[in-house]
N, CA, C and O atoms as a MOPAC input file, in Angstrom:
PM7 MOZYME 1SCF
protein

 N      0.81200 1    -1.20000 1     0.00000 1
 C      0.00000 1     0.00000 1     0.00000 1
 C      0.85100 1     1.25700 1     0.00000 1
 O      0.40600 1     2.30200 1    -0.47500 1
 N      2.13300 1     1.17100 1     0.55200 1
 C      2.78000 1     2.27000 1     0.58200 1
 C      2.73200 1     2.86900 1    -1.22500 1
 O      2.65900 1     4.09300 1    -1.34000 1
 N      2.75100 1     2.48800 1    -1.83100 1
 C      3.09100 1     2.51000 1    -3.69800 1
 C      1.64200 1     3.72400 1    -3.83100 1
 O      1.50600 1     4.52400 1    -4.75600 1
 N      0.85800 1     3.59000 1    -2.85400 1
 C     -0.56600 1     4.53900 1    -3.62100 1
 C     -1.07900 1     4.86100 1    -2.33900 1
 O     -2.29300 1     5.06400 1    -2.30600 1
 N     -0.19900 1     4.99500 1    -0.84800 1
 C     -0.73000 1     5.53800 1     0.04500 1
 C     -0.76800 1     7.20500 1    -0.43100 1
 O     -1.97200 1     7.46100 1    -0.41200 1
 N     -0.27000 1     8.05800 1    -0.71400 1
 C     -0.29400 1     9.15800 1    -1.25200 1
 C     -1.37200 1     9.67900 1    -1.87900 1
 O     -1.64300 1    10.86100 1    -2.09400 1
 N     -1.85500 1     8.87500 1    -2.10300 1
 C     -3.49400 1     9.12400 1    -2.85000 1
 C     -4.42400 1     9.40300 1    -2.01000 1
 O     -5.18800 1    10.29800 1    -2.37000 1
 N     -4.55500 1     9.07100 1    -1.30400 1
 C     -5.58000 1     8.98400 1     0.10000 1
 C     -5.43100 1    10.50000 1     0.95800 1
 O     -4.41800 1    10.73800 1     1.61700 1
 N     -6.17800 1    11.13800 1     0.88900 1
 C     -6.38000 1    12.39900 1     1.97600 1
 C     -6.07400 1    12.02200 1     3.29300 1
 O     -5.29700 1    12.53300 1     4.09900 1
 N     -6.74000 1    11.14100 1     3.37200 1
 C     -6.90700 1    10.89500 1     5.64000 1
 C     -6.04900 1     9.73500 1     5.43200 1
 O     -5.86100 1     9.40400 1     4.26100 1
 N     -5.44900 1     9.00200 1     6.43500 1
 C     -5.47300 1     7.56700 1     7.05900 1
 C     -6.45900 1     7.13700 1     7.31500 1
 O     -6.13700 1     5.99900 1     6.97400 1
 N     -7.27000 1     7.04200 1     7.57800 1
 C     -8.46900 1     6.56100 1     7.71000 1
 C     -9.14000 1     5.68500 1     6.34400 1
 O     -9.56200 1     4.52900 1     6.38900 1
 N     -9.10900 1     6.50600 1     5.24100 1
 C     -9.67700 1     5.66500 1     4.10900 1
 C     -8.48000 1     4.90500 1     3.49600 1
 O     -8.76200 1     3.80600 1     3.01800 1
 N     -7.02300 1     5.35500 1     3.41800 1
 C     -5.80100 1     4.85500 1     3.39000 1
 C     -5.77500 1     3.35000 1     4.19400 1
 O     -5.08000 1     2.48000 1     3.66900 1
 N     -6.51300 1     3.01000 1     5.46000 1
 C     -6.18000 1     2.04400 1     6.59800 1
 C     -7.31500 1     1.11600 1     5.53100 1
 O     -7.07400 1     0.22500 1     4.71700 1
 N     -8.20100 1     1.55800 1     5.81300 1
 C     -9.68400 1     0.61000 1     5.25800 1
 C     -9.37300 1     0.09000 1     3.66700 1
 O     -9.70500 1    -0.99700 1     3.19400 1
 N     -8.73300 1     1.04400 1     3.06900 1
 C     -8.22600 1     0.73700 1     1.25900 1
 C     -7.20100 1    -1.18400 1     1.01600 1
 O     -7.21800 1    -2.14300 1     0.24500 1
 N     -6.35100 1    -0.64100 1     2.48100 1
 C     -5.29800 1    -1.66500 1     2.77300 1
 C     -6.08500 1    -3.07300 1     3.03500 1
 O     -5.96300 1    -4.08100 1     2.33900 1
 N     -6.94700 1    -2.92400 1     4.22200 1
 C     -8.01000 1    -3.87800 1     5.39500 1
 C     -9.17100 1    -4.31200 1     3.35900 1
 O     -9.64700 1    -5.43000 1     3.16300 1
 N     -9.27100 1    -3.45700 1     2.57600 1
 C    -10.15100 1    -3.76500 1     0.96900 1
 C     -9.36600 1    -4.96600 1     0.83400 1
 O     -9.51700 1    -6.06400 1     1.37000 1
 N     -8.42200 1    -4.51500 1    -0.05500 1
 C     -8.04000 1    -5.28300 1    -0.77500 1
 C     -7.40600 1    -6.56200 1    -0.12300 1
 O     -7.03900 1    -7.40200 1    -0.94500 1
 N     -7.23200 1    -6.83500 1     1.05100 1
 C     -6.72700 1    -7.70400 1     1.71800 1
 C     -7.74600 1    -8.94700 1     1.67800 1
 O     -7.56500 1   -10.13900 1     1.43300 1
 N     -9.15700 1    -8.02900 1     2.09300 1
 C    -10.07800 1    -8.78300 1     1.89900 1
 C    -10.54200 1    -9.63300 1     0.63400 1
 O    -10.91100 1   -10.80700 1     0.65300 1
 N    -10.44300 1    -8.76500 1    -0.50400 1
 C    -10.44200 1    -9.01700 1    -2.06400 1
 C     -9.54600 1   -10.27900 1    -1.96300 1
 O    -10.08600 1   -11.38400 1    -2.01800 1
 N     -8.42000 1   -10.18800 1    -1.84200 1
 C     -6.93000 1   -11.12700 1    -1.89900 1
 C     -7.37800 1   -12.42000 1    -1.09500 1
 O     -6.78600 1   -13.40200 1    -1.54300 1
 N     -8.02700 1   -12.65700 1    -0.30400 1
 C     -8.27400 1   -13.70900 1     1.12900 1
 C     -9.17500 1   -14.43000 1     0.13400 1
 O     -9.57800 1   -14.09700 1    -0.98000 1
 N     -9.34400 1   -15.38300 1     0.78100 1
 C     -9.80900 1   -16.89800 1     0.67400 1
 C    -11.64800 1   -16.80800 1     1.18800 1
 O    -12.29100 1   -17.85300 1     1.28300 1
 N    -12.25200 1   -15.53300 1     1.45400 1
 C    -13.16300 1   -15.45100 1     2.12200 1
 C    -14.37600 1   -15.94900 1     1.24100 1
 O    -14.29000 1   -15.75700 1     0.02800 1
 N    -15.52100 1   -16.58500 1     1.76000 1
 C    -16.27800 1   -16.97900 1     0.67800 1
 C    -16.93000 1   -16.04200 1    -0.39900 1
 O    -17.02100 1   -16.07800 1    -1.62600 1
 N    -17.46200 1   -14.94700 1     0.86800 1
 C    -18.37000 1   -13.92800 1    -0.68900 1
 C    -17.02600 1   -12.50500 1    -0.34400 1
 O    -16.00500 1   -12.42900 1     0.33900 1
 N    -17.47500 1   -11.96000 1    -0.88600 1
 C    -16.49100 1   -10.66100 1    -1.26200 1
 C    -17.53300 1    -9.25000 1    -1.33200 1
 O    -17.49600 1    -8.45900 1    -2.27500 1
 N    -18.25500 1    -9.14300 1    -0.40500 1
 C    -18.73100 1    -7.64800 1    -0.06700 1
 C    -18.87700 1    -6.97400 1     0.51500 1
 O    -17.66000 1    -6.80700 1     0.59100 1
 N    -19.39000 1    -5.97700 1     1.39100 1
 C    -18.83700 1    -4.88000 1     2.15300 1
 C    -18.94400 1    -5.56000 1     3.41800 1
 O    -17.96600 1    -5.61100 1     4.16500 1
 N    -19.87400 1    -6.00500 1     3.67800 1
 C    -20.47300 1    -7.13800 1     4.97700 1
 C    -19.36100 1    -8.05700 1     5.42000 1
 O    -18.92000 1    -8.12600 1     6.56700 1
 N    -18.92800 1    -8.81400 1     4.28600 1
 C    -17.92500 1    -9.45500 1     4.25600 1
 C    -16.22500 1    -9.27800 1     4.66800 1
 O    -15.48700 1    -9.72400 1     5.54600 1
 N    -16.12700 1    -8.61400 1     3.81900 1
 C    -14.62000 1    -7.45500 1     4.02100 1
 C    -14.67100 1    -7.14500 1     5.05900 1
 O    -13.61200 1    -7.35700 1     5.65000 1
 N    -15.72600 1    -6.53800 1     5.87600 1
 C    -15.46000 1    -5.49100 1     7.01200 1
 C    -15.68700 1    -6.86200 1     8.19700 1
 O    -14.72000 1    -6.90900 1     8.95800 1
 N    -16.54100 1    -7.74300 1     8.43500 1
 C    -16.03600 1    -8.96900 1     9.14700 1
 C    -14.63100 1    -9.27500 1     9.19800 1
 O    -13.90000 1    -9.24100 1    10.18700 1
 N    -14.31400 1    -9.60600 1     7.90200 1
 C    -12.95800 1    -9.79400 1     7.89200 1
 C    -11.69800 1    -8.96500 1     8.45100 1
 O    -10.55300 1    -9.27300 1     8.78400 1
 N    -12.40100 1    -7.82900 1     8.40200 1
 C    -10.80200 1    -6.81300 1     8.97500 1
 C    -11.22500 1    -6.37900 1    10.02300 1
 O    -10.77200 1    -5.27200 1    10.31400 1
 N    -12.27400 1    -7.02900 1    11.06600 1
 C    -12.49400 1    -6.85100 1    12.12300 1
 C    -13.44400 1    -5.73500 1    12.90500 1
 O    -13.63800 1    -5.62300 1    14.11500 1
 N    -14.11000 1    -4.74200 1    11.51200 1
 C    -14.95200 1    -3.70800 1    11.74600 1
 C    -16.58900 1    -4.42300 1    11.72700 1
 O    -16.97600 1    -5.18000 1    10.83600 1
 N    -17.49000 1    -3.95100 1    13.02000 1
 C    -18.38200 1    -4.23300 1    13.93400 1
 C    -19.68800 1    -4.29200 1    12.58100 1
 O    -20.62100 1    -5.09500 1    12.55700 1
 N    -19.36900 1    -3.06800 1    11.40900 1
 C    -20.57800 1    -3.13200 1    10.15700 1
 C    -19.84800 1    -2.80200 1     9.15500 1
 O    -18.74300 1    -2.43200 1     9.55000 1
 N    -19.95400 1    -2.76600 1     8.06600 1
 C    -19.54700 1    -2.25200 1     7.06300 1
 C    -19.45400 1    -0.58300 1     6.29200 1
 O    -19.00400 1    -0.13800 1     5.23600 1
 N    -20.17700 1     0.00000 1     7.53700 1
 C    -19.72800 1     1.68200 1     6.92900 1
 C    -18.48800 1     1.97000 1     6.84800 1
 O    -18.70700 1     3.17900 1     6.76900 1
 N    -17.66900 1     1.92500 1     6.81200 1
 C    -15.82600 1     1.60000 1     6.56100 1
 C    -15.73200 1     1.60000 1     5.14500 1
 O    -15.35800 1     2.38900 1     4.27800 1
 N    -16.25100 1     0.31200 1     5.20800 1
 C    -15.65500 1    -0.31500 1     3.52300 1
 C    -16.82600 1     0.46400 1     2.53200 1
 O    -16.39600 1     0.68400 1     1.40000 1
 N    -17.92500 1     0.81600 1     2.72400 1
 C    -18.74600 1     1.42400 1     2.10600 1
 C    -18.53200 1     3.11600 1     2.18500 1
 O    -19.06700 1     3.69400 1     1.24000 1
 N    -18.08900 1     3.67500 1     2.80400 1
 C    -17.51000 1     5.02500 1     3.20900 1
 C    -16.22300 1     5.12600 1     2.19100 1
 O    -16.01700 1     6.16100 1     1.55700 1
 N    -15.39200 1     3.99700 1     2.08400 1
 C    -14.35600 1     4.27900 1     0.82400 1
 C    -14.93100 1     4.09500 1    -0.22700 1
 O    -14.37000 1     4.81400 1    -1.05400 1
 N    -15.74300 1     3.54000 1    -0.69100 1
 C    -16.21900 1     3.19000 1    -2.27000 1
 C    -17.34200 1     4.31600 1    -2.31600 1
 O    -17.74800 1     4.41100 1    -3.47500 1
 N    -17.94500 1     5.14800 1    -1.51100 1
 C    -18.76300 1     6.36900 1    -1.58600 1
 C    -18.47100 1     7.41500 1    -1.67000 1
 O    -18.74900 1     8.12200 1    -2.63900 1
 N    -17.61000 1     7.90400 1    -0.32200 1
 C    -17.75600 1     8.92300 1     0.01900 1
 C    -16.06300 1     9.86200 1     0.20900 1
 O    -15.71700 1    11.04300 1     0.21000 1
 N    -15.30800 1     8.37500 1     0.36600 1
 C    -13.77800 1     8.93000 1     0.24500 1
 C    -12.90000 1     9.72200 1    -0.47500 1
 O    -12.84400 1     9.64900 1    -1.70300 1
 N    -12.14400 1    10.54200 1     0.23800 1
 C    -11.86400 1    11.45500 1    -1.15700 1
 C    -10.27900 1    10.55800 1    -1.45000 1
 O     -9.31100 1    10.51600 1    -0.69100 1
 N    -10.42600 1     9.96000 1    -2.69000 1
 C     -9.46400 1     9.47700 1    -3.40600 1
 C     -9.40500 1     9.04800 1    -4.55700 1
 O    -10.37700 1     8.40500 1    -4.95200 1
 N     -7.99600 1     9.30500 1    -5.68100 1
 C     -7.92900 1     9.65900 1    -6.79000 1
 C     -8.29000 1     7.75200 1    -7.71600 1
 O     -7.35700 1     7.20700 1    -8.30700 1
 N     -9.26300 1     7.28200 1    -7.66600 1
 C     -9.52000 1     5.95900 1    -8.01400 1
 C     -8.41700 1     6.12600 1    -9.17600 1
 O     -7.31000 1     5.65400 1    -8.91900 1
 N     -8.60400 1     6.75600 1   -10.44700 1
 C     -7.72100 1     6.69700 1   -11.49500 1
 C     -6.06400 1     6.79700 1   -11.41800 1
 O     -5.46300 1     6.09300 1   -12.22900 1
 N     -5.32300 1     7.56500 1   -10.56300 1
 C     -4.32600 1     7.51200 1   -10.07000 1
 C     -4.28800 1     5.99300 1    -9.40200 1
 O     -3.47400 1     5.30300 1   -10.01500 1
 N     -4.71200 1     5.52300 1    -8.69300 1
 C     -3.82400 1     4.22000 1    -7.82100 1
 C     -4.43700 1     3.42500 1    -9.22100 1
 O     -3.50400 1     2.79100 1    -9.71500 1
 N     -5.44900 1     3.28500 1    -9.86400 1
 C     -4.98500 1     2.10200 1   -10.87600 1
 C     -4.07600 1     2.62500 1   -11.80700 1
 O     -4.01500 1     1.79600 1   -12.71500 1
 N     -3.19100 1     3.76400 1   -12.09800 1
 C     -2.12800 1     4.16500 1   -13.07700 1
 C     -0.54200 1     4.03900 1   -12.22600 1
 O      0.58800 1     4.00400 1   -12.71200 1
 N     -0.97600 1     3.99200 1   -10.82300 1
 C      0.58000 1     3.31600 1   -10.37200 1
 C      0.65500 1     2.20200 1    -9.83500 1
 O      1.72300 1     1.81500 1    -9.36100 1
 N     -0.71600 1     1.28900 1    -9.79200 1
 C     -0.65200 1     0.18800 1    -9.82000 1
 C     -0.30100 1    -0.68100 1   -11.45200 1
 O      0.54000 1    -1.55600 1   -11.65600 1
 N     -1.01600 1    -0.22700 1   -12.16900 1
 C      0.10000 1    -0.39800 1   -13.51300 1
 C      1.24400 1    -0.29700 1   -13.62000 1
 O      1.91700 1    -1.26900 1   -13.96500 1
 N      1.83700 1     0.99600 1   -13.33700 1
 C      3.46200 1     1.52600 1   -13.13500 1
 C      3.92000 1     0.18000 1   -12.75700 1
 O      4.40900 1    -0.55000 1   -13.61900 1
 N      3.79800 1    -0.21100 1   -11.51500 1
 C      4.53500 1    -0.72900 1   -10.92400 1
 C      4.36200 1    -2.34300 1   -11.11300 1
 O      5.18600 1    -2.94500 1   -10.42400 1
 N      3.33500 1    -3.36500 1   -12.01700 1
 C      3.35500 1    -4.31000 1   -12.01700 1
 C      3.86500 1    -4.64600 1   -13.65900 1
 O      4.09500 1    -5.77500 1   -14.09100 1
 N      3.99100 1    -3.17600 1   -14.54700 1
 C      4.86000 1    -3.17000 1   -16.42100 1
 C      5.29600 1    -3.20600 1   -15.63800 1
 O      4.64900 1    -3.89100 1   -14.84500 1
 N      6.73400 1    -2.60200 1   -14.97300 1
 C      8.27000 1    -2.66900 1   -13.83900 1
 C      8.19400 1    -3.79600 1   -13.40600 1
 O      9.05900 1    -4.57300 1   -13.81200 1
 N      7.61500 1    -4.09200 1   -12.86300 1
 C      8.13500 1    -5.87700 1   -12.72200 1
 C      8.06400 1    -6.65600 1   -13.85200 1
 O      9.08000 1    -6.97000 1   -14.47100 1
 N      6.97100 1    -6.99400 1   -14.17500 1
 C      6.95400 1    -7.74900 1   -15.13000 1
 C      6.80200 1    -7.64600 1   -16.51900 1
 O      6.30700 1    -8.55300 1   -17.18800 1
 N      7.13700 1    -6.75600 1   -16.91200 1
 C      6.48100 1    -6.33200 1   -18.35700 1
 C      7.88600 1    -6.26800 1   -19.09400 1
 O      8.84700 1    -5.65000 1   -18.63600 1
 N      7.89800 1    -7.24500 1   -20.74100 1
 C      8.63500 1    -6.87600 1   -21.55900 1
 C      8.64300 1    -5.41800 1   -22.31100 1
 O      7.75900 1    -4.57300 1   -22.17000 1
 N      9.83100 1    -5.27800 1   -23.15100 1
 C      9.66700 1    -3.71300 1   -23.93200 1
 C      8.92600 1    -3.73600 1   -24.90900 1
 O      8.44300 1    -2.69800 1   -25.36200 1
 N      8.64600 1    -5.15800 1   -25.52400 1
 C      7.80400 1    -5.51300 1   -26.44800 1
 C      6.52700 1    -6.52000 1   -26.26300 1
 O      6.06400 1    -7.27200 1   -27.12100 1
 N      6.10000 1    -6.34600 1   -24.97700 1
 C      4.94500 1    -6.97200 1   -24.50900 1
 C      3.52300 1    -6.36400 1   -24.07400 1
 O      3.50400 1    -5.15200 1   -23.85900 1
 N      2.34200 1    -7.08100 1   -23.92700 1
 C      1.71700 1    -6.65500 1   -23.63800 1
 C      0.96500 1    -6.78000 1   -22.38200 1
 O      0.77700 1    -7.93500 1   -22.00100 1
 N      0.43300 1    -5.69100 1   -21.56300 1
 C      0.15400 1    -6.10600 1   -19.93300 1
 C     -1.44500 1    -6.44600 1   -20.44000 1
 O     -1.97000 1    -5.65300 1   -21.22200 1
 N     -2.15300 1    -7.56600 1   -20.00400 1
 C     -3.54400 1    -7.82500 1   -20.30300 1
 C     -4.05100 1    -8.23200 1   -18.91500 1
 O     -5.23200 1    -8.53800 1   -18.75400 1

């Protein structure tokens, strides 16, 4: 998370972004706000629903340095990232 903590105004939606995708990544059976926020230990899901609403953060920026940074690893000069 450090790669697109910069994006994030508060810690707060920065902490919950991290506690997302962790959830996304896990083995958990369903994958939604209910879910996620069980999982990272928050009592309901206004957390995880407060970042996908109301958070102020640049969605288009972290998927353009999450690109950056997975062409840099793995990407040929003549390849394509799909």
């Amino acid at each position: 998370m450090c790669l697109v903590a910069g994006r994030f105004g508060r810690v707060e939606p920065r902490r919950t972004a991290r506690q997302f995708v962790a959830g996304l990544l896990s083995p958990a059976e369903r994958k939604n706000c209910w879910w996620l926020a069980e999982q990272a230990g928050h009592g309901d899901p206004q957390a995880m629903q407060r970042l996908l609403r109301t958070a102020v953060w640049d969605a288009d920026a972290v998927r353009d340095d999450v690109r950056a940074f997975v062409a840099a690893q793995f990407g040929q000069p003549c390849g394509a990232l799909i």
